[in-house]
C-alpha positions as CSV (number, residue, x, y, z in Angstrom):
1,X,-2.9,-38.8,10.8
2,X,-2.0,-35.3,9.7
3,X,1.7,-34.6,8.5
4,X,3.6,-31.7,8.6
5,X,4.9,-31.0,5.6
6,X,7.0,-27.9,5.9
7,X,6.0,-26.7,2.9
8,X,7.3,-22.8,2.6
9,X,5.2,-20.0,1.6
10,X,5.7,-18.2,-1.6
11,X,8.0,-15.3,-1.4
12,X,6.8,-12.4,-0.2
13,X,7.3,-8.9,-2.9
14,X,7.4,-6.3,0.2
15,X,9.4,-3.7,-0.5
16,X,13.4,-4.0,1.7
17,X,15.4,-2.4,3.7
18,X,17.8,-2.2,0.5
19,X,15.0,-1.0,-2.3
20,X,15.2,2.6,0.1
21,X,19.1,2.8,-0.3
22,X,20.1,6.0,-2.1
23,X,21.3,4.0,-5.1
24,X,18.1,2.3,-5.3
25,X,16.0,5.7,-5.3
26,X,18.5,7.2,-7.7
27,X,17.9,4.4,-9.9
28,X,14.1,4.2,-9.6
29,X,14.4,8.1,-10.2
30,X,16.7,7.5,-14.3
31,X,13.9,5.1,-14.8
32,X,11.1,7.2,-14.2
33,X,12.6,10.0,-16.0
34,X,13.9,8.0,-19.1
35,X,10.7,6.2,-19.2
36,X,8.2,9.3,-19.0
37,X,6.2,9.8,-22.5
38,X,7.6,13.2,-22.7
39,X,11.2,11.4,-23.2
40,X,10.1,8.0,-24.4
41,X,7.8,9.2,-27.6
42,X,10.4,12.0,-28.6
43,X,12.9,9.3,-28.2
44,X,11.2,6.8,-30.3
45,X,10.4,9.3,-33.1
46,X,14.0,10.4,-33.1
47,X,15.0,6.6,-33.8
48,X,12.2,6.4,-36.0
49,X,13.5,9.0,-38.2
50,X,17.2,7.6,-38.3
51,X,16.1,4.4,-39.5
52,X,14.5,6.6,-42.1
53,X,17.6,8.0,-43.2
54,X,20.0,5.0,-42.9
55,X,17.0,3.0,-44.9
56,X,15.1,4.9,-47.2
57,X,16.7,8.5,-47.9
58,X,18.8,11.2,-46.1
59,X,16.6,14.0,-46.0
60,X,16.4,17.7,-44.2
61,X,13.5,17.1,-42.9
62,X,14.0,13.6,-41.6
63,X,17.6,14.9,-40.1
64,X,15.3,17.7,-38.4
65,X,12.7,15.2,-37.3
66,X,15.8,13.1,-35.6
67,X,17.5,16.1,-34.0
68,X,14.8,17.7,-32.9
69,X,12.9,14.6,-31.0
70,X,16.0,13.6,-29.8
71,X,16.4,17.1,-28.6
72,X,13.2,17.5,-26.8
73,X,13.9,13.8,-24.8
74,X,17.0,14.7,-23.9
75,X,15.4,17.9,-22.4
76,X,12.6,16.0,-21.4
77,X,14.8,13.7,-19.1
78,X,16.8,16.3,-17.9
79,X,13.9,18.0,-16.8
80,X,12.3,15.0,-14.9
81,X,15.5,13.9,-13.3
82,X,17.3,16.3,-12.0
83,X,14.6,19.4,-12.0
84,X,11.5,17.1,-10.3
85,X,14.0,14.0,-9.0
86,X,13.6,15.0,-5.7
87,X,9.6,15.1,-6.1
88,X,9.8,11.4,-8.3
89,X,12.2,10.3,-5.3
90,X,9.4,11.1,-2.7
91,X,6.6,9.7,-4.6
92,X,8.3,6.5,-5.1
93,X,9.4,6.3,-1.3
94,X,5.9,6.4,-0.2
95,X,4.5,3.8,-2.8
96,X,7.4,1.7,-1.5
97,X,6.0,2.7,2.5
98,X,2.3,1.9,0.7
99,X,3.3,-1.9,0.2
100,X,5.6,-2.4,3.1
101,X,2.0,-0.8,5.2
102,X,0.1,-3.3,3.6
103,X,2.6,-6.5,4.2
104,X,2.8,-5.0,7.7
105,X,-1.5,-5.5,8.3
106,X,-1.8,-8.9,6.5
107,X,1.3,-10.4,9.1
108,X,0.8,-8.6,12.0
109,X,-2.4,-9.9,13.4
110,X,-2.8,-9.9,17.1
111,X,0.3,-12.0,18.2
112,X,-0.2,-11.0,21.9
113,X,-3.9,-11.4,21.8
114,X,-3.3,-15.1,20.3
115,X,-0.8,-15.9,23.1
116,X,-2.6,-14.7,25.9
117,X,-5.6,-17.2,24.5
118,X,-3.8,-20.4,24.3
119,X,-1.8,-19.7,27.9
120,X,1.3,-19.1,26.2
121,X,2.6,-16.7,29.1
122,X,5.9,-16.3,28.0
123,X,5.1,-15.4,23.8
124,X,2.4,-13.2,25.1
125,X,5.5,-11.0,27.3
126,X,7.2,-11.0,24.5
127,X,5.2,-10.0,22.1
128,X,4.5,-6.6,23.9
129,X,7.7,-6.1,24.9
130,X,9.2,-6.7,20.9
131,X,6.1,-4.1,20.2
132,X,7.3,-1.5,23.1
133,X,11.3,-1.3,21.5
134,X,10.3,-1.6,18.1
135,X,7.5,1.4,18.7
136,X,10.1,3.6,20.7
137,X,13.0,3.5,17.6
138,X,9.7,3.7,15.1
139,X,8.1,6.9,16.6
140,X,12.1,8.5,16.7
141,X,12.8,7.8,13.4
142,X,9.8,8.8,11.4
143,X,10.2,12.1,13.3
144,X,13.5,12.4,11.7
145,X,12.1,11.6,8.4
146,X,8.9,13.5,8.4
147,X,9.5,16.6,10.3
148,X,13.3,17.1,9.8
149,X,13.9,15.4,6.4
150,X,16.7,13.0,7.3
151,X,16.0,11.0,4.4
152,X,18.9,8.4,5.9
153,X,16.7,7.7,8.5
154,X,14.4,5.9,6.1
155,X,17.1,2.7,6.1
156,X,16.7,2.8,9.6
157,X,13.0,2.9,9.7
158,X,12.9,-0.7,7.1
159,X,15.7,-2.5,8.9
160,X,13.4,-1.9,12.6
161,X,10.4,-3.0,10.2
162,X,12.5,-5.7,9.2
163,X,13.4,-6.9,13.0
164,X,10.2,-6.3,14.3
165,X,7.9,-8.3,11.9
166,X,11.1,-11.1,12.0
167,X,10.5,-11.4,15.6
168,X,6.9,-11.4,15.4
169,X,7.4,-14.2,12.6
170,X,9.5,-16.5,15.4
171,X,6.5,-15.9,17.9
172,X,4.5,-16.9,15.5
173,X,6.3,-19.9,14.6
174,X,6.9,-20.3,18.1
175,X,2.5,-20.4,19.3
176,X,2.2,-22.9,16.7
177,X,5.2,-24.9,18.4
178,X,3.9,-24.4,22.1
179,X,0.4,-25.3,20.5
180,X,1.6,-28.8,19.8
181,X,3.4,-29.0,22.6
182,X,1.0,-28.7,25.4
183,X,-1.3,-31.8,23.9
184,X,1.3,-33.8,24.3
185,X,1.3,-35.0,28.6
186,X,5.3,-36.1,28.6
187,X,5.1,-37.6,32.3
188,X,2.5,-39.9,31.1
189,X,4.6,-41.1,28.4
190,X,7.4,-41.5,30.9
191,X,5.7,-43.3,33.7
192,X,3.5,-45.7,30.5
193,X,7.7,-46.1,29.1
194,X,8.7,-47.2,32.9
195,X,5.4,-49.1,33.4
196,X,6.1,-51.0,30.1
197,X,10.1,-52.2,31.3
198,X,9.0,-53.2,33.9
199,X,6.3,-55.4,32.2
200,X,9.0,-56.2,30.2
201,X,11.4,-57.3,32.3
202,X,8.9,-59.8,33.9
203,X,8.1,-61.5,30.6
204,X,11.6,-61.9,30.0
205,X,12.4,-63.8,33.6
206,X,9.8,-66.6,32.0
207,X,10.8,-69.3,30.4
208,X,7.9,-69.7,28.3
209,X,8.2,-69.1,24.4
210,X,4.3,-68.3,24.2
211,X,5.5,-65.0,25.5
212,X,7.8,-63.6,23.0
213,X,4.1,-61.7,21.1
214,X,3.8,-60.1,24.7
215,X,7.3,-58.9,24.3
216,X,7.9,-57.7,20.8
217,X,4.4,-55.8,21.7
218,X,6.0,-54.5,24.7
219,X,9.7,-53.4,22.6
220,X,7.5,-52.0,20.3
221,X,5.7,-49.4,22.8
222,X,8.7,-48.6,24.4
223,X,10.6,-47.8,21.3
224,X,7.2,-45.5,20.3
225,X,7.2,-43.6,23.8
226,X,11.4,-43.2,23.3
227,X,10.9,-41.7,19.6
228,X,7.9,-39.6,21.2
229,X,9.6,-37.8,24.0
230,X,12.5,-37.4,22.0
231,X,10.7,-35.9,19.5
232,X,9.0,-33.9,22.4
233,X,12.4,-32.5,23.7
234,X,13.5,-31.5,20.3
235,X,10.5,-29.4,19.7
236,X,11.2,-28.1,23.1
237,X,14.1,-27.1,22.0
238,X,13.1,-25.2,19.3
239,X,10.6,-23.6,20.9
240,X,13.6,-22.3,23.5
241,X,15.7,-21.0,20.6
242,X,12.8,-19.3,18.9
243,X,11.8,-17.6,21.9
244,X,15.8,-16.8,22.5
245,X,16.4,-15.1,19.2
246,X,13.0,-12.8,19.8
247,X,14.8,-11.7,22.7
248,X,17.8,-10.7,21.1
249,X,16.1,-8.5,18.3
250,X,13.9,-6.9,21.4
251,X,17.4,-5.5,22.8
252,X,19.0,-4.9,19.5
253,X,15.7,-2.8,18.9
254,X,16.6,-1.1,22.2
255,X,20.2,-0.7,21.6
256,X,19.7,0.6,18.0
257,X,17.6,3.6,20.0
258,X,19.8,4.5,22.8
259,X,22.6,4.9,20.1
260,X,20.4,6.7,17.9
261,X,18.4,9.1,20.0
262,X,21.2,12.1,19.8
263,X,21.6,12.3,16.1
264,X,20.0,15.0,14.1
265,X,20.8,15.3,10.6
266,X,21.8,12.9,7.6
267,X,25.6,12.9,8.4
268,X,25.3,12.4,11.8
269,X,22.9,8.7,10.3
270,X,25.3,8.0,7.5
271,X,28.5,7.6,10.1
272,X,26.6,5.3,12.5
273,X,26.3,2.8,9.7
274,X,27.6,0.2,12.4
275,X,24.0,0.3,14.2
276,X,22.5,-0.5,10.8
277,X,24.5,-3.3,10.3
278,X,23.5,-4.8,14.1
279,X,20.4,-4.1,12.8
280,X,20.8,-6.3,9.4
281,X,22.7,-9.2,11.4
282,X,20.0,-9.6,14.5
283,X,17.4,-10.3,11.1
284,X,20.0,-12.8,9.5
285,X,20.7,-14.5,12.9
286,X,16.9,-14.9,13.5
287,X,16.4,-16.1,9.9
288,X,19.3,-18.6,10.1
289,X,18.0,-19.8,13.0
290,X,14.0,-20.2,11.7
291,X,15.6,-21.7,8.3
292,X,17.5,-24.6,10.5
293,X,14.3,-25.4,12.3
294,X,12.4,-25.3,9.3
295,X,15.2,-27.9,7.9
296,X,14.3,-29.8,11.2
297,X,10.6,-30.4,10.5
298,X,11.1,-31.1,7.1
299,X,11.8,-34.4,7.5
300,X,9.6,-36.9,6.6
301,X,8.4,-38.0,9.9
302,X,6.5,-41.8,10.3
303,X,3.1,-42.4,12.7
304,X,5.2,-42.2,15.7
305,X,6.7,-38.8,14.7
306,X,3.5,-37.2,13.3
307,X,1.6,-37.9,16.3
308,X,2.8,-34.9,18.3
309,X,1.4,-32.1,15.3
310,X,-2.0,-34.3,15.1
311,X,-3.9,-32.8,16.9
312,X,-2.3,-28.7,16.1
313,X,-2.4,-29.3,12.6
């Protein structure tokens, strides 16, 4: 029989909300600057040349070897950070956008498409739906970031990234749950569990010890149909909660753009820091929840308990 294992994928390197804060970009910014060749070599050669000095012989020209590459990289880094920051800044906001575009195809996929096929009815409403919000506050904000340059509305722009592709990750999770759950015929288990007591019950009225096989068999399939359906309402459960939590990042995704929609400029983003932070706590609460199920199903399960994935996995 097939197990689940819950085995967790490797961490993903996609760029967060928090890598396009403006200490973040101010940081990637010194780097580039400090580490350009125009202020690196000088740099070097500078250090180069005061080893020299301190080692071999204090010299004028080594001293104006020393001062004068050290000269040209402080200039040099001068230059690069605070003349062309802004440009570096840019550049290195839309490699970041690059990767984050590319995580965004690879997990993606056709979530809707995939629910509609397997009949899942409710994942395939809410799939659209999570798509309509998320491409409402998307459209708004890149707007504001492309055509007015409110660089603040870049956080926003990651952290609906970041909601959107966690709720598509829970109706993910969630197909794969409603898969497994729609082999499985629970009212056949319960009427073969009722079917089996009663059979039961009947051995147990004769007095005949050639009957105790009949009714540790009988125990036995009753305590496999109990484990099943419980297991069964468990996933059930789950798949209630996962399906729950997508709905609350759809209408945080809708709050976050009616609260939104009237500002216009970086100071107007930077005071309504609150909506970010509804943002950041709908993506923790969804994880939190998706780490507890994980937790759930990482239990080594037995025959009994497998037999509900065999035939999804």
């Amino acid at each position: 029989m097939a197990r689940h294992t819950g085995k967790q994928t490797k961490k993903s390197e996609e760029p967060g909300a928090e890598d396009f804060s403006k200490k973040a970009i101010e940081k990637a910014v010194f780097l580039e600057a400090i580490q350009h060749p125009t202020t690196l070599y000088p740099a070097a050669l500078s250090l180069l040349s005061a080893a020299y000095m301190v080692l071999v012989s204090l010299d004028p020209t080594s001293l104006a070897v020393a001062v004068g590459s050290g000269f040209l990289s402080l200039v040099s880094w001068i230059y690069h950070y605070f003349i062309r920051g802004e440009a570096i800044a840019e550049s290195h906001v839309q490699k970041l956008k690059a990767k984050r575009d590319l995580h965004k195809e690879r997990q993606a996929g056709n979530i809707e498409e995939e629910c509609k096929t397997a009949g899942f009815l409710e994942g395939e409403k809410e799939a659209r739906e999570l798509k309509q919000a998320y491409n409402q506050l998307y459209t708004f904000l890149k707007e504001k970031l492309e055509k007015h340059r409110v660089m603040t509305a870049g956080r926003f722009l990651i952290l609906a990234e970041e909601t959107y592709f966690q709720g598509l990750q829970l109706l993910k999770k969630a197909l794969t749950m409603f898969n497994a759950l729609k082999q499985i015929d629970n009212e056949k288990l319960e009427e073969e569990k009722k079917t089996f007591k009663k059979e039961l019950k009947a051995q147990e009225n004769k007095d005949d010890e050639s009957r105790q096989p009949i009714i540790e068999a009988l125990q036995t399939k009753i305590r496999s149909h109990e484990k099943r359906l419980k297991l069964y309402e468990e996933r059930n459960k789950g798949l209630e909660q996962l399906m729950a939590q997508c709905e609350v990042l759809e209408a945080t995704l809708d709050t976050t753009y009616l609260e939104v929609v009237d500002l216009i400029d970086n100071e107007a983003f930077m005071k309504r820091s609150s909506v970010a932070h509804n943002l950041e706590r709908a993506v923790a609460a969804a994880r939190r929840v998706e780490e507890r199920l994980r937790k759930r199903e990482s239990k080594t399960f037995d025959a009994d308990d497998a037999y509900i994935y065999e035939k999804d996995n």
